[in-house]
C-alpha positions in Angstrom: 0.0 0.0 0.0 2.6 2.5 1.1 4.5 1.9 -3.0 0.7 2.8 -4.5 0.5 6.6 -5.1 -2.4 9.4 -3.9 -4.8 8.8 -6.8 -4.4 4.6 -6.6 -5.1 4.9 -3.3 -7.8 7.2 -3.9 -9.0 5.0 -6.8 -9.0 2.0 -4.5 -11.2 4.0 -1.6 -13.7 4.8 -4.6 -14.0 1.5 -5.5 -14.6 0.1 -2.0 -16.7 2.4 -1.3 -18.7 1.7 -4.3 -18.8 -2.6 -3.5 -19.9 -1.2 0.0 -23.3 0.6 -2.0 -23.6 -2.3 -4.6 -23.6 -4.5 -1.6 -25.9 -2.3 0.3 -28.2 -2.2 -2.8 -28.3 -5.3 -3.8 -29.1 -7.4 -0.5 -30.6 -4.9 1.5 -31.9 -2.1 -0.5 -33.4 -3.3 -3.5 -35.4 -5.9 -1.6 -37.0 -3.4 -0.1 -37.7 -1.1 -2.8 -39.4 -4.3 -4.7 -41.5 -4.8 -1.3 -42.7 -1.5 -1.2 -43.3 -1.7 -5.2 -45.8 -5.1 -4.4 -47.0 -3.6 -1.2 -47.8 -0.2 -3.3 -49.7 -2.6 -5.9 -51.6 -4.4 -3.0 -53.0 -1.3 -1.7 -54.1 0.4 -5.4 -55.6 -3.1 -5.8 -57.5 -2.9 -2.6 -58.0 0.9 -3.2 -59.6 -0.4 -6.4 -62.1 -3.1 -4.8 -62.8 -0.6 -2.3 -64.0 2.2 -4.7 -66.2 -0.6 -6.7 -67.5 -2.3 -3.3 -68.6 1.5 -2.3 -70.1 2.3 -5.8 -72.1 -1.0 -5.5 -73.1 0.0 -2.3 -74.6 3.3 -3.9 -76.3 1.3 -6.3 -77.8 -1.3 -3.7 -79.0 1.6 -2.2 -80.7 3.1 -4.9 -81.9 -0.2 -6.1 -83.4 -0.5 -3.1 -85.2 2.9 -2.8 -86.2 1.7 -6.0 -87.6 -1.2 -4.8 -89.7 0.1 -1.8 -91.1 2.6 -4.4 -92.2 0.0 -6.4 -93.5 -2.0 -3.2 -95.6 1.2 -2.3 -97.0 1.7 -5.7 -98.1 -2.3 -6.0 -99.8 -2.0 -2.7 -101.3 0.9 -3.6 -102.6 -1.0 -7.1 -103.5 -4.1 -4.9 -105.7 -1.7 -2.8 -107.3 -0.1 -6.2 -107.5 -3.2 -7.6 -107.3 -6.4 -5.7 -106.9 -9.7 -6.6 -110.4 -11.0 -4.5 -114.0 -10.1 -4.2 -113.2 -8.6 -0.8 -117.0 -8.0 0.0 -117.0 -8.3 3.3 -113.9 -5.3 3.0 -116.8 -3.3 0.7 -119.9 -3.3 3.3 -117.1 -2.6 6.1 -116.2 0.7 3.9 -119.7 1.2 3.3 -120.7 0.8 6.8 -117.5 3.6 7.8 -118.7 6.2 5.4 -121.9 6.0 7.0 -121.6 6.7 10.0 -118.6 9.3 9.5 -121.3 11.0 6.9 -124.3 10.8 9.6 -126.3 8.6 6.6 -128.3 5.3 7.3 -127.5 2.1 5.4 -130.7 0.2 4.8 -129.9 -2.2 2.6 -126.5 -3.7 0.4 -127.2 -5.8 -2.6 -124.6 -7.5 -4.3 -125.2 -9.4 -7.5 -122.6 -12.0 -8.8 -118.9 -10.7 -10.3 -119.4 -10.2 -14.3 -116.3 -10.0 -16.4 -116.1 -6.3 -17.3 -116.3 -4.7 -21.1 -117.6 -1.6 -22.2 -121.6 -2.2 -22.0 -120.7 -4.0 -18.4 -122.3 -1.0 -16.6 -125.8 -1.0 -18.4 -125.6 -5.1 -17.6 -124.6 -4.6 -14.2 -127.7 -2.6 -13.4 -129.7 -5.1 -14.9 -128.4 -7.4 -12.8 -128.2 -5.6 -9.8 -132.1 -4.9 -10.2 -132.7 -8.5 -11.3 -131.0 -9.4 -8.1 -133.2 -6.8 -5.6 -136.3 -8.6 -7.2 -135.4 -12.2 -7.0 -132.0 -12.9 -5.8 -131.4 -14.1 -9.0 -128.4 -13.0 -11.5 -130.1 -12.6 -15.1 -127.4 -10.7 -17.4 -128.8 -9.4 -21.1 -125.6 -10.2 -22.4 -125.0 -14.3 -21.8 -120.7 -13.9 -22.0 -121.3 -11.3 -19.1 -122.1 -13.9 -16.3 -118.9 -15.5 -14.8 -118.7 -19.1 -13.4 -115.1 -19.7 -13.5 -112.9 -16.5 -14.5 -109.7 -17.1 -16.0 -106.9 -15.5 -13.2 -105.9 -12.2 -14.4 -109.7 -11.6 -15.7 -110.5 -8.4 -14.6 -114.5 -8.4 -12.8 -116.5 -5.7 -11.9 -118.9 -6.3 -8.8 -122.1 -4.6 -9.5 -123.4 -3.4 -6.3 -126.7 -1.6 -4.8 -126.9 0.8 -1.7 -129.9 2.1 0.1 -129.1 5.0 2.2 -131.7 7.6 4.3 -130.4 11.1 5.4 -130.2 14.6 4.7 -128.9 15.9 1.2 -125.5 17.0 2.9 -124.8 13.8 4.3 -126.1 11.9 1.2 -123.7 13.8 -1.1 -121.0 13.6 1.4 -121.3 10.0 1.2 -121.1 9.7 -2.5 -118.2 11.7 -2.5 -116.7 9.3 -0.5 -116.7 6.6 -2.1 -115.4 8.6 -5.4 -112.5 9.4 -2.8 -111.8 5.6 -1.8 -108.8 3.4 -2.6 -110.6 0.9 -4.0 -111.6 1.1 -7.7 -115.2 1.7 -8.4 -117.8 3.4 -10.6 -121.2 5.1 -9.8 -123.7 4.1 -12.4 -126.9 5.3 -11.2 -128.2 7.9 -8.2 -132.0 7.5 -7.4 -132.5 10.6 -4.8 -136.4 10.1 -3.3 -137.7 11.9 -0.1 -141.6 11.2 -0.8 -141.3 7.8 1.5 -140.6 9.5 5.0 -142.7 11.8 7.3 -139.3 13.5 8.1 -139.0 16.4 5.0 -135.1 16.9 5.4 -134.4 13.0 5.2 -134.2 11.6 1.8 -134.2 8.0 0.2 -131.3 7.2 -2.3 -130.3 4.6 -4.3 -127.2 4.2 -5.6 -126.0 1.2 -7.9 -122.0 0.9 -8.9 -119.8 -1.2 -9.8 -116.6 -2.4 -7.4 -113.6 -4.1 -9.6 -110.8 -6.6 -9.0 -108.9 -9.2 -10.8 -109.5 -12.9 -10.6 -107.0 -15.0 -8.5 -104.8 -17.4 -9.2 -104.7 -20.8 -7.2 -101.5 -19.8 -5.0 -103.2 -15.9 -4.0 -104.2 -15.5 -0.8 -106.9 -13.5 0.3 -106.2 -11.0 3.0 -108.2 -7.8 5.0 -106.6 -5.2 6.5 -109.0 -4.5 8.9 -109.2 -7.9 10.3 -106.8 -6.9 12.9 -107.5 -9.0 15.7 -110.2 -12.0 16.8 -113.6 -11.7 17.0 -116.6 -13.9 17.9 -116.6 -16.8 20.2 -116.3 -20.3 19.3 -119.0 -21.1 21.9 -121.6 -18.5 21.7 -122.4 -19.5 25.3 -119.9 -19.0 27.5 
């Protein structure tokens, strides 16, 4: 060492000195760098999933909005149009407007379900007539009467209503049931106040038709004001 001159001995520091990085680098460094490089990847891939996972969250979300929309709306439908008779739900209505109106129901007649088309309302009253005379259904047109309807058939219940009160309460009444959920037209309004001794209460009749569409085998009918038990199984006790 002591024959080499300054710059060799300078060269050979250099070079050391440069092993001592390559060494460095190589075994300790540029694992690392490569680690951080896969870790780095990792995390944009996970950053990646993460964003997607949250935008299908969003969606989801809206999807379901969507849904309970669509829930609302088919309830709302199934109330307009439902897939029974419901008559018992009908007189319960009926019976409701009434008494919030301050009108008397005397009598409810309900004919047989006809399959609705456009002269349905003229056959309805027919029937609905036929039926206040003889509790019979006798319909002009013979396709009108209904024994078995095929499910998605869409039936119109002609209906007759005999109600006494004053002519507030009377028109009140009608314009409830214009007002109700459930699908329905007014064919005929028969206003008479020669029958009672009372001058302010008057006799109407009132024929319409309520609608629905014919089940299928796996519907179920349901009422949503049967809330709770009623009756007795033994009358007696």
């Amino acid at each position: 060492m002591n024959n080499l001159s300054r710059r060799e001995k300078y060269l050979i520091v250099i070079i050391g000195v440069l092993a001592i990085i390559y060494v460095y680098y190589s075994f300790f460094l540029s694992p690392v760098i490569n680690k951080i490089k896969i870790e780095k990847s990792t995390v944009d891939s996970y950053n990646v999933q993460l964003k997607n996972i949250n935008e299908m969250k969003a969606s989801n979300m809206k999807l379901i909005n969507e849904l309970d929309d669509l829930k609302e709306k088919n309830n709302k439908n199934s109330i307009a149009l439902p897939n029974f008779e419901k008559n018992p739900e009908i007189t319960y209505k009926l019976k409701t407007m009434a008494d919030t109106n301050k009108v008397n129901i005397s009598n409810v007649n309900m004919s047989q379900p006809i399959t609705y088309s456009q002269s349905s309302s003229n056959t309805s009253n027919n029937s609905t007539n036929s039926s206040q005379q003889s509790n019979t259904n006798n319909s002009n047109n013979s396709n009108s009467v209904v024994v078995t309807a095929k499910p998605g058939s869409l039936l119109s219940i002609p209906v007759s209503i005999t109600i006494n009160g004053d002519y507030d309460g009377i028109m009140n009444f009608i314009s409830s049931i214009e007002k109700d959920d459930r699908l329905s037209i007014m064919n005929t309004v028969s206003l008479d106040s020669g029958n009672s001794g009372n001058s302010s209460e008057i006799t109407t009749i009132i024929t319409l038709d309520y609608f629905y569409i014919a089940p299928s085998a796996k519907d179920k009918v349901e009422y949503d004001f049967n809330k709770g038990e009623y009756g007795k199984d033994n009358p007696f006790k």
